[in-house]
Backbone as a chain_set.jsonl record, in Angstrom:
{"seq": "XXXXXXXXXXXXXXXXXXXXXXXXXXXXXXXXXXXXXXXXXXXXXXXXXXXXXXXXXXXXXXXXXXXXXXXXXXXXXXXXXXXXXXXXXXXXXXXXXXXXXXXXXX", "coords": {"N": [[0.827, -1.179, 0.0], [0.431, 2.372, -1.179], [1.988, 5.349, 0.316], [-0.027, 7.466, -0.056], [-2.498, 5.618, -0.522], [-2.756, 4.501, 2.516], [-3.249, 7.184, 3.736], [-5.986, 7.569, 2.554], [-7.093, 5.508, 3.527], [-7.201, 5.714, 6.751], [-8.709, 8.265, 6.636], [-10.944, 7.556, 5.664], [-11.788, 5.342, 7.688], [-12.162, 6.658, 9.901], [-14.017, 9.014, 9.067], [-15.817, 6.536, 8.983], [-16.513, 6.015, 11.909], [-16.738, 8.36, 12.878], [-19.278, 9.269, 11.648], [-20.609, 6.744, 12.613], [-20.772, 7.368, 15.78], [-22.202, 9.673, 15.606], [-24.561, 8.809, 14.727], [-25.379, 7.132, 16.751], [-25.72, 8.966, 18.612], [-27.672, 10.159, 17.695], [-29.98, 8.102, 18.002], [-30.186, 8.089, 20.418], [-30.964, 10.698, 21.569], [-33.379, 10.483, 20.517], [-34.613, 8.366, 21.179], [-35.235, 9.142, 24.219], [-36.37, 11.274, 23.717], [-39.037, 10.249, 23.051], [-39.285, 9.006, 25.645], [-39.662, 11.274, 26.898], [-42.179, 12.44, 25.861], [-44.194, 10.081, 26.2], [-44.506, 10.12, 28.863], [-45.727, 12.79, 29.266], [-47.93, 12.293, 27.766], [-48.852, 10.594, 29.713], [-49.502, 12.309, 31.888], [-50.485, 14.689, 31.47], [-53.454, 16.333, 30.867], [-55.806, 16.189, 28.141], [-56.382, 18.915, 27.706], [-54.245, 20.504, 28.36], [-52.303, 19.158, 27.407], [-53.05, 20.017, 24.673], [-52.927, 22.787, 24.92], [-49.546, 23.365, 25.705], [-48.271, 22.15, 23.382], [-49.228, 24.316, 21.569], [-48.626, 26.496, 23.48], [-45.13, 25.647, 22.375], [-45.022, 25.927, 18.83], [-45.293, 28.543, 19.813], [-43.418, 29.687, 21.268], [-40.579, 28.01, 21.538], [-39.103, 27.611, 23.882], [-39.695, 28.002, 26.406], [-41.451, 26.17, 26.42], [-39.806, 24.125, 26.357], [-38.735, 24.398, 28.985], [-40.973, 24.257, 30.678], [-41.923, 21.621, 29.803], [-39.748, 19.976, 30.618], [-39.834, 20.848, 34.056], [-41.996, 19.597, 34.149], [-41.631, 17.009, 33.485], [-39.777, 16.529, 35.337], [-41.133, 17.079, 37.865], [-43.253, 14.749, 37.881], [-41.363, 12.442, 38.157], [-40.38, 12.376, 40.4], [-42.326, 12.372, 41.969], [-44.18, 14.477, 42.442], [-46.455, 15.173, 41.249], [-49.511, 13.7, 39.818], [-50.968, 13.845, 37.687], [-52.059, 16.92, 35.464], [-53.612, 19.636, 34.593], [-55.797, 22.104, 33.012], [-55.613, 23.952, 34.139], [-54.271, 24.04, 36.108], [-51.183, 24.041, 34.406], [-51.488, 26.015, 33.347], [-51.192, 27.792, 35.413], [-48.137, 27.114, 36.094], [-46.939, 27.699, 33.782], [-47.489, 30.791, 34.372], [-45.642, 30.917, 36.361], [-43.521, 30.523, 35.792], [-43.096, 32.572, 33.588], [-43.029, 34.532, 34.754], [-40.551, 34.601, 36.663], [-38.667, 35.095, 34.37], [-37.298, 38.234, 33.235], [-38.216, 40.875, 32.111], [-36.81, 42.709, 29.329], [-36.101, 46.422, 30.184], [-36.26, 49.872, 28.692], [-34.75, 52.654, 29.471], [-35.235, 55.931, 29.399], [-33.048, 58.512, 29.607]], "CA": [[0.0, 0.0, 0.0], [1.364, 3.583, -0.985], [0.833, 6.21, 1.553], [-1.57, 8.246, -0.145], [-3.928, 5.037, -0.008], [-3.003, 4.18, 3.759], [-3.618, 8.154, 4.433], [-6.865, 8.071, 2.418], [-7.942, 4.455, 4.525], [-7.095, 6.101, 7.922], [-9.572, 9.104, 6.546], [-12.192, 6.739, 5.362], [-12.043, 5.109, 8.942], [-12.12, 8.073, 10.694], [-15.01, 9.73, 8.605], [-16.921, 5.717, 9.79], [-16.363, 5.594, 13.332], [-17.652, 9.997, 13.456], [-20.575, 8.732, 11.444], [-21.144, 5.536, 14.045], [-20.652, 8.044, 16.772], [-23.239, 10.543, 15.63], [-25.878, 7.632, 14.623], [-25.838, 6.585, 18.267], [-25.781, 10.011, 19.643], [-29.072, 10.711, 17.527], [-30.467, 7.358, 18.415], [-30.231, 8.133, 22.273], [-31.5, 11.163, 21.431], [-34.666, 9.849, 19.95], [-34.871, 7.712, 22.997], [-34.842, 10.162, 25.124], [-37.821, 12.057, 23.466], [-39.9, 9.135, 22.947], [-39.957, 8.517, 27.119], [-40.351, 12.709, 27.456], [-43.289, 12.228, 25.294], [-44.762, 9.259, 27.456], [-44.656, 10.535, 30.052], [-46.178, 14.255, 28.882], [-49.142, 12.141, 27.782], [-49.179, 10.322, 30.528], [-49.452, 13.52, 32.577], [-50.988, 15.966, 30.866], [-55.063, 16.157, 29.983], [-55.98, 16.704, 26.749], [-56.362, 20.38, 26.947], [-53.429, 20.628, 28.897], [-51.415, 18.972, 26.398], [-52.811, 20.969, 23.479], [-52.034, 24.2, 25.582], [-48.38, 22.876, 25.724], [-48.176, 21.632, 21.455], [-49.781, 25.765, 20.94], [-47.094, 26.637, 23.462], [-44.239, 24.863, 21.446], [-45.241, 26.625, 18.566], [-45.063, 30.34, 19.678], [-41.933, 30.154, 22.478], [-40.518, 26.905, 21.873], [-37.807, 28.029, 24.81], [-40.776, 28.606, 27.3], [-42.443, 24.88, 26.158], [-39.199, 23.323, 26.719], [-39.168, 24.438, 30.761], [-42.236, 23.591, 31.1], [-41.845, 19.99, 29.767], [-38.746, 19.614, 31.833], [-39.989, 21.304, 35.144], [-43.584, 18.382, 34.582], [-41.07, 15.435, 34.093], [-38.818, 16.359, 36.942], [-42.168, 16.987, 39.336], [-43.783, 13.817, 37.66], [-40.494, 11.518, 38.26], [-40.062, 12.721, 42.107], [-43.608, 11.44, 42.733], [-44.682, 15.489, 43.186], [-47.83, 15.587, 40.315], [-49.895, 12.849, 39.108], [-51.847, 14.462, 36.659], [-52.239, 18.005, 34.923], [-54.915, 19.764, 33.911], [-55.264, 22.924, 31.703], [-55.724, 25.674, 34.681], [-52.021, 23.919, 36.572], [-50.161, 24.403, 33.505], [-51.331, 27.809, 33.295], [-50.287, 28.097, 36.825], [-47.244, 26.533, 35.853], [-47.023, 28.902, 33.157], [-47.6, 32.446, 34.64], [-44.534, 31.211, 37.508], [-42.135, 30.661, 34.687], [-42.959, 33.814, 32.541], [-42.717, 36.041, 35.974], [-39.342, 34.718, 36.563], [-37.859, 35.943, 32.995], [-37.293, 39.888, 33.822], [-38.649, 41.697, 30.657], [-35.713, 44.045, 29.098], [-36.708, 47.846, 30.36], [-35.862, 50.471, 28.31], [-34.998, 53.391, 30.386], [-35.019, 56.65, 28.779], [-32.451, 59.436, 30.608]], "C": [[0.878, 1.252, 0.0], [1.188, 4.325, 0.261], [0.12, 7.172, 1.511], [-2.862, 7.427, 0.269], [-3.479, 4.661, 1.531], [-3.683, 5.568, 4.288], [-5.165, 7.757, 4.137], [-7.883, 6.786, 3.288], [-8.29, 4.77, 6.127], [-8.603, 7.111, 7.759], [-11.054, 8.619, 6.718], [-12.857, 6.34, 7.099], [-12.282, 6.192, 10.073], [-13.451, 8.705, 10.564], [-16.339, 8.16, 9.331], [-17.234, 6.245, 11.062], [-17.256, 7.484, 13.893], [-19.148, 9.463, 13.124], [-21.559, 7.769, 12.409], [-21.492, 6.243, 15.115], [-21.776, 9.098, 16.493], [-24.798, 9.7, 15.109], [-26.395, 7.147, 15.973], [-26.294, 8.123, 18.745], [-27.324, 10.263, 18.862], [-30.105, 9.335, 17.55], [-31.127, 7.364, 19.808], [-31.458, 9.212, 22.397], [-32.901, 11.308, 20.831], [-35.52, 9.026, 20.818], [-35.77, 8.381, 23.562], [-35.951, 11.379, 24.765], [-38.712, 11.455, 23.297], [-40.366, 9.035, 24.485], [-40.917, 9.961, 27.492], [-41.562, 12.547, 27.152], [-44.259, 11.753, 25.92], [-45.027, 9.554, 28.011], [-45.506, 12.107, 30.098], [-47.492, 13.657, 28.719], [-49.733, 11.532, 28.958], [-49.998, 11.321, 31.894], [-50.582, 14.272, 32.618], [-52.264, 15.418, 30.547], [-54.777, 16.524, 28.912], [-55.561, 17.91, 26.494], [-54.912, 20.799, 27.464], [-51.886, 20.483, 27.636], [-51.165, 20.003, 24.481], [-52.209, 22.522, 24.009], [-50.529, 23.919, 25.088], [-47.827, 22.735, 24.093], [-48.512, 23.754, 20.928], [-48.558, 27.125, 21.822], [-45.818, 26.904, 22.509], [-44.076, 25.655, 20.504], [-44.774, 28.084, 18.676], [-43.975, 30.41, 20.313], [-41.764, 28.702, 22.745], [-39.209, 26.604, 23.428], [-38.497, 27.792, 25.864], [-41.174, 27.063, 27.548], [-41.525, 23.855, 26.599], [-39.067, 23.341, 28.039], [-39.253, 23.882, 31.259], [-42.149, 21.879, 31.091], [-40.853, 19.686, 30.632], [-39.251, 19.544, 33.075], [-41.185, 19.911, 35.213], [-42.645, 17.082, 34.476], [-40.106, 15.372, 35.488], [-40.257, 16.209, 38.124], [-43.054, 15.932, 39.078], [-42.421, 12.518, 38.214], [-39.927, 11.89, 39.476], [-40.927, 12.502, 42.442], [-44.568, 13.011, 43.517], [-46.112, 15.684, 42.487], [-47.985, 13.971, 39.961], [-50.465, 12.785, 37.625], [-51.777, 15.656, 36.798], [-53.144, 18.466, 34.527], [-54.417, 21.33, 33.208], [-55.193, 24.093, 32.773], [-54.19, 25.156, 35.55], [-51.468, 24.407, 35.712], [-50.156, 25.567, 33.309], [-50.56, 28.759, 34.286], [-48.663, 28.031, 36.803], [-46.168, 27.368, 35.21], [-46.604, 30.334, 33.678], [-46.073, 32.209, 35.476], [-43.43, 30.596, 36.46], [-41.915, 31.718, 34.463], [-42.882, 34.968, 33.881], [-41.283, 35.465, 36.52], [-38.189, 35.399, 35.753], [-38.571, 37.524, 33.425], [-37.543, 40.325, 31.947], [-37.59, 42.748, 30.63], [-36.684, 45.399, 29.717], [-35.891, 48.26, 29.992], [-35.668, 51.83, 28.986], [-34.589, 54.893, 29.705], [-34.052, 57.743, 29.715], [-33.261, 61.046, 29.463]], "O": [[1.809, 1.403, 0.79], [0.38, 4.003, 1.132], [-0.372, 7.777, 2.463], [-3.833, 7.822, 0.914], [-4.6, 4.337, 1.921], [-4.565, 5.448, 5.139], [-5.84, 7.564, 5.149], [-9.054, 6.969, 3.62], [-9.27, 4.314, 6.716], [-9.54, 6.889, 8.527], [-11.964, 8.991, 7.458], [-13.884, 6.773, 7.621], [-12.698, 5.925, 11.2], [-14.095, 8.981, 11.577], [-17.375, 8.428, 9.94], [-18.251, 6.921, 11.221], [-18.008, 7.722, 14.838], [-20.018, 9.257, 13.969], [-22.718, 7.925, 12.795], [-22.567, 5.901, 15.609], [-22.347, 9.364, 17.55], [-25.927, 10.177, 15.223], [-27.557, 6.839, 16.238], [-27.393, 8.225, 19.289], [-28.202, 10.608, 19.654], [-31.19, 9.583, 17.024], [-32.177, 6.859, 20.204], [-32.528, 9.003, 22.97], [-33.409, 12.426, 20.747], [-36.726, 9.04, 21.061], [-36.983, 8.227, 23.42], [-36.254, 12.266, 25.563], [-39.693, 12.194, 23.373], [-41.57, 8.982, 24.735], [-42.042, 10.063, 27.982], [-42.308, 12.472, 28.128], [-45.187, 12.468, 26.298], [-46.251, 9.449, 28.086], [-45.883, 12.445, 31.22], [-48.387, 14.216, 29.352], [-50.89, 11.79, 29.292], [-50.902, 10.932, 32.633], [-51.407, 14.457, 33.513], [-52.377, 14.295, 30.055], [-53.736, 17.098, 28.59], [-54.774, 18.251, 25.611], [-54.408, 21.635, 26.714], [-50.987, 21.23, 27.249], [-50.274, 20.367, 23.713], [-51.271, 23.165, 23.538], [-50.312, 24.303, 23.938], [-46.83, 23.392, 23.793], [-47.926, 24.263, 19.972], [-47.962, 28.085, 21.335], [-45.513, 27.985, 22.005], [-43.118, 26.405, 20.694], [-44.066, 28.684, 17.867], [-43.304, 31.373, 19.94], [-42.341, 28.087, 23.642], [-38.679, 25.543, 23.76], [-37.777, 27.143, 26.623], [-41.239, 26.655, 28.708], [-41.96, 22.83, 27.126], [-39.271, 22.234, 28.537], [-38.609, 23.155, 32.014], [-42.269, 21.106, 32.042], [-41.225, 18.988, 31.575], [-39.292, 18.409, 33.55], [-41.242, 19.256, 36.254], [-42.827, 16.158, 35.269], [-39.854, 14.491, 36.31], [-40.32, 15.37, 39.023], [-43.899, 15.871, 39.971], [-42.955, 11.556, 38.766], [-38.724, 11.638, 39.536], [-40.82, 12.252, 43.643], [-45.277, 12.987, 44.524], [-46.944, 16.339, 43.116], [-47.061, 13.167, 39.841], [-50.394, 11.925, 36.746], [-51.492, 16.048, 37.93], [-53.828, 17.662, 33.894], [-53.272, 21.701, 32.947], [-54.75, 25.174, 32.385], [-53.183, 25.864, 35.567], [-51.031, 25.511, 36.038], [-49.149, 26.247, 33.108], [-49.835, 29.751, 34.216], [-47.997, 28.839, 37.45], [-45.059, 27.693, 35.635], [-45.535, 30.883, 33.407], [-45.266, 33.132, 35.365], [-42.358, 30.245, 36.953], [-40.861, 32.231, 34.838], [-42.668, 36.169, 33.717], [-40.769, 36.472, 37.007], [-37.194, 36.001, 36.156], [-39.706, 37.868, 33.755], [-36.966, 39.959, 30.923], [-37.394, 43.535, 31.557], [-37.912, 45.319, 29.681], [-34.767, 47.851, 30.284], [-36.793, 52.315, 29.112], [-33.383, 54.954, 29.465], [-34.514, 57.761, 30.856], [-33.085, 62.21, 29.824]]}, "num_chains": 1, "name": "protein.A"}
């Protein structure tokens, strides 16, 4: 073998093993939204859930939180169920944490 083709076999192998490595990592990651999911329906009422999907949508930053903050207080044994006026609750004590820019004129 010359050593252009050993360089360009090392490359080849190299370019597999990133590929292998980012096939798993978006495998896990697929996982890993499949249980969030589960568990969101599990959770969540209907309207609750569409709230949340209409969420998503407009402030998907806001929706992600939220889904976090209901599987952490669903997987500590703190909520059983959701309904559509909690999440609102849920809701308003998120969006009054984030400080709104003020513009302050001198």
């Amino acid at each position: 073998m010359s050593d252009l083709e050993q360089i360009r076999e090392k490359k080849m192998q190299f370019l597999r093993q990133q590929m292998e490595a980012q096939r798993i990592a978006e495998e896990k990651a697929a996982a890993i939204e499949v249980q969030k999911q589960a568990i969101l329906k599990r959770v969540l009422t209907t309207e609750a859930r569409s709230r949340l999907t209409n969420l998503k949508l407009a402030n998907p930053t806001i929706a992600s939180q939220v889904e976090n903050l209901i599987i952490y207080l669903y997987q500590s044994g703190q909520i059983a169920k959701i309904d559509d006026n909690q999440l609102k609750t849920i809701l308003y004590k998120i969006q009054g944490r984030r400080r709104e820019p003020r513009i302050i004129r001198k």
